[in-house]
C-alpha positions as YAML, in Angstrom:
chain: A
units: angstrom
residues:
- id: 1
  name: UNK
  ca: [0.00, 0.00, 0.00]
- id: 2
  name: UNK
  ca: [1.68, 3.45, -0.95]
- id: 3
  name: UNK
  ca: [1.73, 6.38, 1.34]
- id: 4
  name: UNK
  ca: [0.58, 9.73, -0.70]
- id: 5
  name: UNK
  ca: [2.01, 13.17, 0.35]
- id: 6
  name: UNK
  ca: [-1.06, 13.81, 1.40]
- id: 7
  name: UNK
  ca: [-1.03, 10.87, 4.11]
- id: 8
  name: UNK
  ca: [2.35, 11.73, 5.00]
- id: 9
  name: UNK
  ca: [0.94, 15.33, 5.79]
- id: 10
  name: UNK
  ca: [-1.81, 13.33, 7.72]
- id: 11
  name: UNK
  ca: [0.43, 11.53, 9.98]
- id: 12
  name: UNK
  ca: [2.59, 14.52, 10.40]
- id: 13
  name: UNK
  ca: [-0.27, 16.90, 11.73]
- id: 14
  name: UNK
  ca: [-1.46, 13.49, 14.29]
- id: 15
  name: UNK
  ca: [1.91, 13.27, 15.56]
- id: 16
  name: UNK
  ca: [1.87, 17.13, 16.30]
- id: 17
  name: UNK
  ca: [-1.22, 17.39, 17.69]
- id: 18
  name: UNK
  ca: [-0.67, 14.00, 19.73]
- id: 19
  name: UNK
  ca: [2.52, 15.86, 21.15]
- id: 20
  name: UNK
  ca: [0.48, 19.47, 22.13]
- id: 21
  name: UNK
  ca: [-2.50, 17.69, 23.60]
- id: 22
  name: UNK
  ca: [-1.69, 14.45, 25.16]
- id: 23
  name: UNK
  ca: [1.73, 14.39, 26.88]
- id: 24
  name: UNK
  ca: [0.98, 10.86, 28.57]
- id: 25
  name: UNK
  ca: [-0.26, 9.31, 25.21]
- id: 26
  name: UNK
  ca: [2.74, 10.84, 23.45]
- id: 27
  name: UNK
  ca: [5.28, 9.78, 25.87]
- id: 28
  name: UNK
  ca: [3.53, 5.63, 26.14]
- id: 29
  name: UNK
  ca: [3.70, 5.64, 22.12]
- id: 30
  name: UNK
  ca: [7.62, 6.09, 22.40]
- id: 31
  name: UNK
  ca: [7.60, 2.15, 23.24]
- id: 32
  name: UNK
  ca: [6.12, 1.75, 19.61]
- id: 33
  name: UNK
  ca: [8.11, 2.21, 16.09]
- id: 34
  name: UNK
  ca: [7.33, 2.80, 12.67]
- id: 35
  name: UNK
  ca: [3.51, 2.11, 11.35]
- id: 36
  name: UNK
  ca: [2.10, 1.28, 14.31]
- id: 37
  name: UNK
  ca: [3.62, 4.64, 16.31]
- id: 38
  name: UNK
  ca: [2.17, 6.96, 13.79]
- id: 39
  name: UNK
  ca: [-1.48, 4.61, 13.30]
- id: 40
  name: UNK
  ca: [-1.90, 5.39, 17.22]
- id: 41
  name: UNK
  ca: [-0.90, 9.04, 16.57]
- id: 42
  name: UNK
  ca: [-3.63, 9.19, 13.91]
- id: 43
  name: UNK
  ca: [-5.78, 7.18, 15.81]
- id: 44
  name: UNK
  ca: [-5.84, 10.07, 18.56]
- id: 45
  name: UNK
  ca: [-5.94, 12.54, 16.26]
- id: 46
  name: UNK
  ca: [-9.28, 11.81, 15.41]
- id: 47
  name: UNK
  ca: [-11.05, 10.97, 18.62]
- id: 48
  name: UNK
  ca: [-9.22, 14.50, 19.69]
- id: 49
  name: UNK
  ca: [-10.90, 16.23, 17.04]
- id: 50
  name: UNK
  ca: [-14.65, 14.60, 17.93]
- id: 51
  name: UNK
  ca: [-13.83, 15.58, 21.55]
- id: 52
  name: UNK
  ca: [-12.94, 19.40, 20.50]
- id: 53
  name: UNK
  ca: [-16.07, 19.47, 18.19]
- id: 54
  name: UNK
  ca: [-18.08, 18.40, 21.78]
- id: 55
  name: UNK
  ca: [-16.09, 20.63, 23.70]
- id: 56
  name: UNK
  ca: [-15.83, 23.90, 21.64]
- id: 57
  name: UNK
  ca: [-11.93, 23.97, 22.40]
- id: 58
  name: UNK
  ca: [-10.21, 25.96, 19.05]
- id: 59
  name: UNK
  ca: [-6.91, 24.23, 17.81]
- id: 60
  name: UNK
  ca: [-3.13, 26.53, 17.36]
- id: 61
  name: UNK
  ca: [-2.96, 23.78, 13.94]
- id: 62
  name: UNK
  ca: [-5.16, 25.73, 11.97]
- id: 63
  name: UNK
  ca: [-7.93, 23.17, 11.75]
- id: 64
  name: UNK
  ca: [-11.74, 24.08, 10.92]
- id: 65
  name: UNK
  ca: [-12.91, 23.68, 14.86]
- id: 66
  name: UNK
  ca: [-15.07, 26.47, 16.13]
- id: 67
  name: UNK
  ca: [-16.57, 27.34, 19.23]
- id: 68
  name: UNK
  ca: [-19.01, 25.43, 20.77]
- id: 69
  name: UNK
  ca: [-22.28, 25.16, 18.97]
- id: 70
  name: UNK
  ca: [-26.06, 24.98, 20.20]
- id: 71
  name: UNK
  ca: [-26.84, 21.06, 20.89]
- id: 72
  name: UNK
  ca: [-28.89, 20.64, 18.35]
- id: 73
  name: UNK
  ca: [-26.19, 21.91, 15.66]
- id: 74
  name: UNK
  ca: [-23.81, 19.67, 17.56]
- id: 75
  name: UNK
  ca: [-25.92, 16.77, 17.20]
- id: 76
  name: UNK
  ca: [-26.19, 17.33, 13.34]
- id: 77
  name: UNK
  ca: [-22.68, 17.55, 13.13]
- id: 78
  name: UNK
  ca: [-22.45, 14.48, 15.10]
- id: 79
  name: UNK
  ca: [-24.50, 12.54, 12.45]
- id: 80
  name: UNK
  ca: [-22.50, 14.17, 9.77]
- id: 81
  name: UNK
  ca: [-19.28, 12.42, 11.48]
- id: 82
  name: UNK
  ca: [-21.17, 8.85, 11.76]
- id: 83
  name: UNK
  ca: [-21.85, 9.15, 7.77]
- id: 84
  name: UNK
  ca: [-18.07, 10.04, 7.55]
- id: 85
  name: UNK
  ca: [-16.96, 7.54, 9.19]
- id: 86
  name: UNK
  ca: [-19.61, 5.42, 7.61]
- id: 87
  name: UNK
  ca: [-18.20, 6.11, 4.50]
- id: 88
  name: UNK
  ca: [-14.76, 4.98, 4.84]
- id: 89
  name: UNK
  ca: [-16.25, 1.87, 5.38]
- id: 90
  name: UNK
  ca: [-18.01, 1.66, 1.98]
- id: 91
  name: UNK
  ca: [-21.18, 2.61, 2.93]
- id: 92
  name: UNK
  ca: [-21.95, 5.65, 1.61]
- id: 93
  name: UNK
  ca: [-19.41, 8.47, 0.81]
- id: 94
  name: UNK
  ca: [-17.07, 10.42, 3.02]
- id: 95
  name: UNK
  ca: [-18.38, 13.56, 4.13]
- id: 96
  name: UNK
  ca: [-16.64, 16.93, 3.71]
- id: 97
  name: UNK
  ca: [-18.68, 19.81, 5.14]
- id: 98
  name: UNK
  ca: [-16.89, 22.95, 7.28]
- id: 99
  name: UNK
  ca: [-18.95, 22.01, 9.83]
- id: 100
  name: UNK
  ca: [-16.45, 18.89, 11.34]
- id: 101
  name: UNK
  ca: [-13.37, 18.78, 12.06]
- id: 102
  name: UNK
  ca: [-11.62, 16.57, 9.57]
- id: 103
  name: UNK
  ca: [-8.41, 18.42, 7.80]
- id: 104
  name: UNK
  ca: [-8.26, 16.33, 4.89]
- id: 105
  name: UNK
  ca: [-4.48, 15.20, 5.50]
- id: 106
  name: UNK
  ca: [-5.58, 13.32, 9.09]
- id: 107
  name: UNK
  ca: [-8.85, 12.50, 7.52]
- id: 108
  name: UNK
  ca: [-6.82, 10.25, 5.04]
- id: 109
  name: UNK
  ca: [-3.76, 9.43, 7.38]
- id: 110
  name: UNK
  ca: [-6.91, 8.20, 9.78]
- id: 111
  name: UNK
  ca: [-8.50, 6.22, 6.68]
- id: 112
  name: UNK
  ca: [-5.21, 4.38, 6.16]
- id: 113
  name: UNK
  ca: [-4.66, 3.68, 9.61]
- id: 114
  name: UNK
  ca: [-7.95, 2.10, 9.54]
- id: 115
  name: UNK
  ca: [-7.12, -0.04, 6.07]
- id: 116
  name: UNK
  ca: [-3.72, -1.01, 7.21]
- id: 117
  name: UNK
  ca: [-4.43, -2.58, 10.25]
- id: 118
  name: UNK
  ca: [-8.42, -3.91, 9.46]
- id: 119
  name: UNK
  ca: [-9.81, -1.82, 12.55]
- id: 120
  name: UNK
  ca: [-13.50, -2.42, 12.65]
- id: 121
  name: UNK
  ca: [-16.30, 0.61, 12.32]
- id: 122
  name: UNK
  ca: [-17.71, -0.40, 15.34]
- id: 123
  name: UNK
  ca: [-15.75, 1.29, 18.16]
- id: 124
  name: UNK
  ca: [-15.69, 4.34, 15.81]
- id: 125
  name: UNK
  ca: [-19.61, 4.45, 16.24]
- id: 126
  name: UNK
  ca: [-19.67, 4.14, 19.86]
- id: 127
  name: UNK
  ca: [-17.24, 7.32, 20.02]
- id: 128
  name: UNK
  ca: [-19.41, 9.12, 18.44]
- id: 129
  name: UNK
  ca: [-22.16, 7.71, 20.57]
- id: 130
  name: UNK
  ca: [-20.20, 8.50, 23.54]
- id: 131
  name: UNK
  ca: [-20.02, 11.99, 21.93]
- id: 132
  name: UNK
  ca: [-23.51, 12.65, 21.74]
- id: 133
  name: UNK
  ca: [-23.77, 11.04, 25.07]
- id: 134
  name: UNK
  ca: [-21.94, 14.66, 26.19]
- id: 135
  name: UNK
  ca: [-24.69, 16.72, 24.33]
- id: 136
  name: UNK
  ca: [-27.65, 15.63, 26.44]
- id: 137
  name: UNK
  ca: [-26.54, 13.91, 29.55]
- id: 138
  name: UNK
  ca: [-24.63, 15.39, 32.39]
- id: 139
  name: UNK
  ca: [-25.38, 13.47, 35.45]
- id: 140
  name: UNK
  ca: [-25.02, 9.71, 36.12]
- id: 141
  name: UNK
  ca: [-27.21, 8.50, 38.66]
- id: 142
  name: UNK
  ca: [-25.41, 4.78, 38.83]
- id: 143
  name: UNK
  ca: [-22.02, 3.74, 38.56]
- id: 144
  name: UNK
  ca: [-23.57, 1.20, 35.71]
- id: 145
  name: UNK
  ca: [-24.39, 4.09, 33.51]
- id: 146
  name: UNK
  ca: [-20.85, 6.11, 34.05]
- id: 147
  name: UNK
  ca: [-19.25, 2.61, 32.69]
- id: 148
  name: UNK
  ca: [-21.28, 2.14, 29.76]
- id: 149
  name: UNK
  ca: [-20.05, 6.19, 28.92]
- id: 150
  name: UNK
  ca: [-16.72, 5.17, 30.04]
- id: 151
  name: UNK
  ca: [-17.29, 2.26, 27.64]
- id: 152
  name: UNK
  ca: [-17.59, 4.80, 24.72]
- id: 153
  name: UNK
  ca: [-15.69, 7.26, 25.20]
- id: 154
  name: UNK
  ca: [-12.26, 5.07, 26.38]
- id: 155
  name: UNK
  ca: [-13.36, 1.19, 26.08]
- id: 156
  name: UNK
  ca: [-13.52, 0.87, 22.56]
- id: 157
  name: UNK
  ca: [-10.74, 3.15, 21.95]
- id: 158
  name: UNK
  ca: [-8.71, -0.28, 23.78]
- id: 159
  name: UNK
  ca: [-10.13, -2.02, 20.77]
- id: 160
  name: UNK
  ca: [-8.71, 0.94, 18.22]
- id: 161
  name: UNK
  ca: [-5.74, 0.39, 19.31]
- id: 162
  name: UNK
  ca: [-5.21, -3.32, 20.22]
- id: 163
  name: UNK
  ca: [-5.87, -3.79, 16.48]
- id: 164
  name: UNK
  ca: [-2.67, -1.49, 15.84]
- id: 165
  name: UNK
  ca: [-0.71, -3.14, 18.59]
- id: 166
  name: UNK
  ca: [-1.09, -6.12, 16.94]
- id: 167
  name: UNK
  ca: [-2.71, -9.67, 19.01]
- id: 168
  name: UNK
  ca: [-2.84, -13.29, 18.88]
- id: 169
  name: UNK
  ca: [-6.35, -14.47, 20.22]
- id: 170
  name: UNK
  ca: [-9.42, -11.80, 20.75]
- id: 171
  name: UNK
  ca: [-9.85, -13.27, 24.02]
- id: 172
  name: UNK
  ca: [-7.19, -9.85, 24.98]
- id: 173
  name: UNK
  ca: [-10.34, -7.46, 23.50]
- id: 174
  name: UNK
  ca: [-12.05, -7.12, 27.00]
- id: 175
  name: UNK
  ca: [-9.11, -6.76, 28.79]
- id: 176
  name: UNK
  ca: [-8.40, -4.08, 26.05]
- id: 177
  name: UNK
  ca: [-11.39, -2.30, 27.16]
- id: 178
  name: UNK
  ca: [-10.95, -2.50, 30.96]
- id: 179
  name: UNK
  ca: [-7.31, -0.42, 30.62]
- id: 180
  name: UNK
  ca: [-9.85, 2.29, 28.72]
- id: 181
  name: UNK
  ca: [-12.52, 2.05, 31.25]
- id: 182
  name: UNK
  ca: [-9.88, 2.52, 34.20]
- id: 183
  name: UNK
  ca: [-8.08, 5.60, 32.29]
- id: 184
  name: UNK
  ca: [-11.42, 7.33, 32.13]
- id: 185
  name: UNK
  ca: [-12.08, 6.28, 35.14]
- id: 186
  name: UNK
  ca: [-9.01, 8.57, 36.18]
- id: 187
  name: UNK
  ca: [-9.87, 11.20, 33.76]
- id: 188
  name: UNK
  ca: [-13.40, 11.86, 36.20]
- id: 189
  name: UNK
  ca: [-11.42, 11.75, 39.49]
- id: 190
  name: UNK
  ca: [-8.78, 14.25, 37.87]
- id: 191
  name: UNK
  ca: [-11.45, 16.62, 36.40]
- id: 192
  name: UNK
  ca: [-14.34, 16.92, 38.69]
- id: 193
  name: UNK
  ca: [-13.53, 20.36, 39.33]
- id: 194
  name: UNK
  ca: [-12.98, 21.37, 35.42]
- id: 195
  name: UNK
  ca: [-15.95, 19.24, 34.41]
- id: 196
  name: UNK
  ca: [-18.52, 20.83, 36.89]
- id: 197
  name: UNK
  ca: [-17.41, 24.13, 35.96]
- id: 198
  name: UNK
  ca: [-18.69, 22.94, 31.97]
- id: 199
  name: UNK
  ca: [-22.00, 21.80, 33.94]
- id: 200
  name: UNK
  ca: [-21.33, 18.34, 33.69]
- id: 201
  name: UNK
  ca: [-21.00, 15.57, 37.06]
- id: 202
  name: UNK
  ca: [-19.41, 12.53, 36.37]
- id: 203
  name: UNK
  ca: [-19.27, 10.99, 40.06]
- id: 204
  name: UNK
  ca: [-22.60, 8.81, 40.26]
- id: 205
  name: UNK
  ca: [-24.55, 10.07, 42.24]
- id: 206
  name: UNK
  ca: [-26.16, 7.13, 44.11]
- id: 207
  name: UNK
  ca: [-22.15, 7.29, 45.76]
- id: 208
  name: UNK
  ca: [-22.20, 10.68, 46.68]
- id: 209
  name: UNK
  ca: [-25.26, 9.89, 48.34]
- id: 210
  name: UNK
  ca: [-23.81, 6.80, 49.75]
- id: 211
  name: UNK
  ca: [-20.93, 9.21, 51.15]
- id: 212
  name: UNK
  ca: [-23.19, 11.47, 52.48]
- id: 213
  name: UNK
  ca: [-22.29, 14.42, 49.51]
- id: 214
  name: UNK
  ca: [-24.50, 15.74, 47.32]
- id: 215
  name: UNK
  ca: [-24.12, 17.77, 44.01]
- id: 216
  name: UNK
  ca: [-24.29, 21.24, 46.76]
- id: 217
  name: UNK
  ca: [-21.16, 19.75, 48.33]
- id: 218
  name: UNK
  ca: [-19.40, 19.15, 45.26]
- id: 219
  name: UNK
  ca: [-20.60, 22.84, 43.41]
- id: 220
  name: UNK
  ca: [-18.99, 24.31, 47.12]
- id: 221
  name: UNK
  ca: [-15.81, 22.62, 46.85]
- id: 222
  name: UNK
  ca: [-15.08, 23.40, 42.75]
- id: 223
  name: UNK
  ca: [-16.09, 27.10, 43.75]
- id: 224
  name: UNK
  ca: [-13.67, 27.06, 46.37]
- id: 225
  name: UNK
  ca: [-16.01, 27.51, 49.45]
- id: 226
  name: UNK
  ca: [-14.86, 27.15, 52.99]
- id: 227
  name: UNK
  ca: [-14.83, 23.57, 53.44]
- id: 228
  name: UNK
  ca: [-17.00, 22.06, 56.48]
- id: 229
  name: UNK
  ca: [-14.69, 18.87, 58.22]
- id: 230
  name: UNK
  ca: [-17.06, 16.73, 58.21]
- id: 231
  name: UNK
  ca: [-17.87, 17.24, 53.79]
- id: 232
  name: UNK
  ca: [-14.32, 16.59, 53.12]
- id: 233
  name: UNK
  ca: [-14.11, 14.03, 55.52]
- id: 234
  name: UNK
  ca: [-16.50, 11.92, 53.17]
- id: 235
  name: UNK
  ca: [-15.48, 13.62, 50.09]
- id: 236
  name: UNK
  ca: [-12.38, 11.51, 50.59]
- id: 237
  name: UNK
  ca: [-13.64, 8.44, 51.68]
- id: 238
  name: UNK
  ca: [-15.85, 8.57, 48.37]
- id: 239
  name: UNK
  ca: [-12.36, 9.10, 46.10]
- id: 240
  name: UNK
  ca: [-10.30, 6.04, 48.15]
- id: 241
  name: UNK
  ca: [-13.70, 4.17, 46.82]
- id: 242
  name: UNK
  ca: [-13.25, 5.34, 43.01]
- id: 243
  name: UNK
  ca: [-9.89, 5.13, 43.27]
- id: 244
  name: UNK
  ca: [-9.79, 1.34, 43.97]
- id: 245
  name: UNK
  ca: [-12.26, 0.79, 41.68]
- id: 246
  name: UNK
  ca: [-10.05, 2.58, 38.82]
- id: 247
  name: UNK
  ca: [-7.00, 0.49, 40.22]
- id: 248
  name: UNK
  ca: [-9.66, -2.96, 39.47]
- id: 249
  name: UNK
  ca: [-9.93, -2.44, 36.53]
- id: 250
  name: UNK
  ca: [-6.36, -1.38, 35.48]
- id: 251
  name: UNK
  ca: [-5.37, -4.25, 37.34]
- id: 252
  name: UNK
  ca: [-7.52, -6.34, 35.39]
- id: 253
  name: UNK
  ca: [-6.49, -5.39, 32.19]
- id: 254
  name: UNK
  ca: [-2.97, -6.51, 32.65]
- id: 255
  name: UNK
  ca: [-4.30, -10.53, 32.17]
- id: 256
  name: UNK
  ca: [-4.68, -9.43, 27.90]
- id: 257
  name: UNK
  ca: [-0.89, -8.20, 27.61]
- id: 258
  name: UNK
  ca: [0.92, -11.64, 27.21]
- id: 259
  name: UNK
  ca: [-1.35, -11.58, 23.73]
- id: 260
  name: UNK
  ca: [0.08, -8.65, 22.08]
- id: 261
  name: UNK
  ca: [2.09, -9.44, 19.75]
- id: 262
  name: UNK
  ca: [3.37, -6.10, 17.73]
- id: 263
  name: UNK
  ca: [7.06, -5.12, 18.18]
- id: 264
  name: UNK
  ca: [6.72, -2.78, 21.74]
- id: 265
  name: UNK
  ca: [3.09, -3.38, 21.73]
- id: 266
  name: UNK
  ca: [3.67, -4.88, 25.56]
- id: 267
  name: UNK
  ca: [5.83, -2.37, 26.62]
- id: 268
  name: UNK
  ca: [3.57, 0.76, 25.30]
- id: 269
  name: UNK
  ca: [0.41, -0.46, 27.47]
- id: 270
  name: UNK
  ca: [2.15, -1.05, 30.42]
- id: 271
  name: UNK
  ca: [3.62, 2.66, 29.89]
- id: 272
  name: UNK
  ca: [0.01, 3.76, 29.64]
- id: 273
  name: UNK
  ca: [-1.03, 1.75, 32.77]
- id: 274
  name: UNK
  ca: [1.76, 2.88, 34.88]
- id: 275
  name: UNK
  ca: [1.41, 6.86, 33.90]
- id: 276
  name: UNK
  ca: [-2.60, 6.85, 34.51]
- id: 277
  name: UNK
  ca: [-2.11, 4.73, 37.69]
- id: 278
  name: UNK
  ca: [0.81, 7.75, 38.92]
- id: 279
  name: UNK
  ca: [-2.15, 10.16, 38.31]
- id: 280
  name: UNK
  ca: [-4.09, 8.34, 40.79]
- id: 281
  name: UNK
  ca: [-0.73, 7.98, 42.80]
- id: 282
  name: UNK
  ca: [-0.50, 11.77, 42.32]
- id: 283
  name: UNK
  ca: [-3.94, 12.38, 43.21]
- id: 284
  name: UNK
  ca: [-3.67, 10.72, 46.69]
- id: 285
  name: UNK
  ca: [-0.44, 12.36, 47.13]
- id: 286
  name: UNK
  ca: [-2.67, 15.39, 47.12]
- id: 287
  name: UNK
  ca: [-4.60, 14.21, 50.23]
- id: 288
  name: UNK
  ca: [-7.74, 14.19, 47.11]
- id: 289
  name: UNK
  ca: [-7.86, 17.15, 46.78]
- id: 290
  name: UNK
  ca: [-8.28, 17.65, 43.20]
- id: 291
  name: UNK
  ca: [-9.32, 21.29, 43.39]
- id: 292
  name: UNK
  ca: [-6.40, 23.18, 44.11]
- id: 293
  name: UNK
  ca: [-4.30, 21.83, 41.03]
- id: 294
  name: UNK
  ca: [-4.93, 18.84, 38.43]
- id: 295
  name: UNK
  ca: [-2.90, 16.05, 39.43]
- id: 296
  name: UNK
  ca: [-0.13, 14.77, 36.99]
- id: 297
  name: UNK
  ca: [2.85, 12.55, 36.70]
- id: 298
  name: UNK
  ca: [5.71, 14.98, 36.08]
- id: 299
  name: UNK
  ca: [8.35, 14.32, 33.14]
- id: 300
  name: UNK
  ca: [11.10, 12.64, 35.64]
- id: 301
  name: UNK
  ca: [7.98, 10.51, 37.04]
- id: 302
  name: UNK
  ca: [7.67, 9.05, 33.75]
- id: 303
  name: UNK
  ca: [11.09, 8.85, 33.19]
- id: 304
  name: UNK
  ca: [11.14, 6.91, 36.09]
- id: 305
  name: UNK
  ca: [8.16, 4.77, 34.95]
- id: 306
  name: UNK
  ca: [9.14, 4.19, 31.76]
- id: 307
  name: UNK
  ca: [12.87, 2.76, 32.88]
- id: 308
  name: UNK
  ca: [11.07, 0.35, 35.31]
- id: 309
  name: UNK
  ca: [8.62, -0.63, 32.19]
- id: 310
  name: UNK
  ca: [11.21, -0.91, 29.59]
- id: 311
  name: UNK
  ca: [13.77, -2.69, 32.28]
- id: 312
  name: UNK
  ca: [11.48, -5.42, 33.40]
...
């Protein structure tokens, strides 16, 4: 299969963007080489631009994004990316319209990503499900409903990329799913504070009541309100709980890595593992508090990590 300037271009722009808006993705994929390093770099690129058209966020590449949109206009746009993607697929054709984010140059780096490594439509359409997910629901009132979002917006990105990583027996696909699950599991305990200030609560609330918190609580401590002892007394006996329940399911995840078979397909998911389970490191390190600064694993941290990884 020949690579056109124009996929070059593509694959180029991913790696950039990859680089500017995901240091821990961009620092894992340095276990991978060749095709398979720039497929997960195009790979991102794409669910980053379906998150920015959710979002609103404007790019420094010079891509098409725009401000947030009403819902409804986000919804049609929404559609308009599930006949895009669609169309790669042979059903239908691809859509180009101003009004999503594709450059052209990812749009075909992404479609030979997609070719090279057979990666099924599905997970693609339960991103975009996910997506829409974001336009009309901003509460979960049971953890079983955050995991089927987590499931959408992280899971079956696991399955993107375990096709690009390369496996021996699909019997690694849940697994695959679980490491997604658990890193958006970290993502909510990271961003409560930046989410609720978007209107959005992904902490379900059945726990917070469980805790004795309610949304009040959680509105007082992401405004920065004087805290009452006894609030963030439970407000960190309800993270310990999500915590643990991120480290499950990174924890299970590790039981599909003995089937990955690509050259530093191993090493580049136990990177990922590691640096999402030093955010949760980082976050208790932080006595919870995830309001005063966003918890991170700091360059020598992964340094650190990745010697351990790449040494074992």
């Amino acid at each position: 299969m020949s690579t056109s300037a124009l996929v070059t271009r593509g694959y180029a722009s991913a790696h950039a963007l990859t680089r500017k808006h995901s240091k821990s993705f961009f620092f894992s994929s340095l276990a991978l080489w060749g095709e398979r390093r720039r497929a997960a770099f195009a790979l991102y690129a794409f669910c980053r631009r379906l998150d920015d058209l959710v979002d609103g966020e404007s790019s420094a590449e010079g891509s098409v994004l725009t401000a947030r949109a009403a819902p409804a206009e986000l919804s049609d746009r929404l559609e308009l990316a599930r006949a895009s993607v669609a169309g790669l697929y042979g059903q239908g054709s691809v859509t180009h319209k101003s009004a999503l984010p594709w450059r052209d140059d990812e749009l075909a780096a992404f479609r030979h990503t997609v070719e090279r490594f057979e990666i099924p439509q599905a997970p693609f359409q339960e991103l975009i499900t996910g997506m829409e997910m974001d336009l009309t629901q901003t509460r979960y009132t049971t953890f079983a409903e955050l995991e089927r979002y987590c499931y959408r917006a992280a899971g079956v990105v696991g399955l993107m990329m375990t096709h690009v990583l390369g496996f021996d027996d699909e019997v690694c696909l849940p697994y695959a799913v679980d490491l997604g699950i658990a890193m958006q599991l970290t993502n909510v305990l990271r961003d409560v504070k930046e989410d609720w200030l978007r209107g959005r609560l992904y902490l379900p609330l059945d726990e917070l009541r469980a805790f004795g918190l309610d949304e009040s609580d959680v509105a007082n401590l992401a405004l920065g309100q004087p805290r009452d002892p006894r609030v963030w007394a439970s407000w960190r006996g309800l993270m310990a709980f999500q915590v643990e329940r991120a480290r499950t399911f990174d924890r299970r995840s590790h039981l599909g890595i003995p089937h990955l078979k690509g050259f530093g397909s191993q090493q580049v998911v136990k990177l990922m593992s590691a640096v999402y389970g030093g955010i949760l490191g980082a976050i208790e390190a932080q006595a919870d508090d995830v309001f005063i600064r966003r918890a991170r694993v700091p360059l020598l941290g992964k340094l650190r990590i990745a010697a351990k990884v790449l040494l074992s």
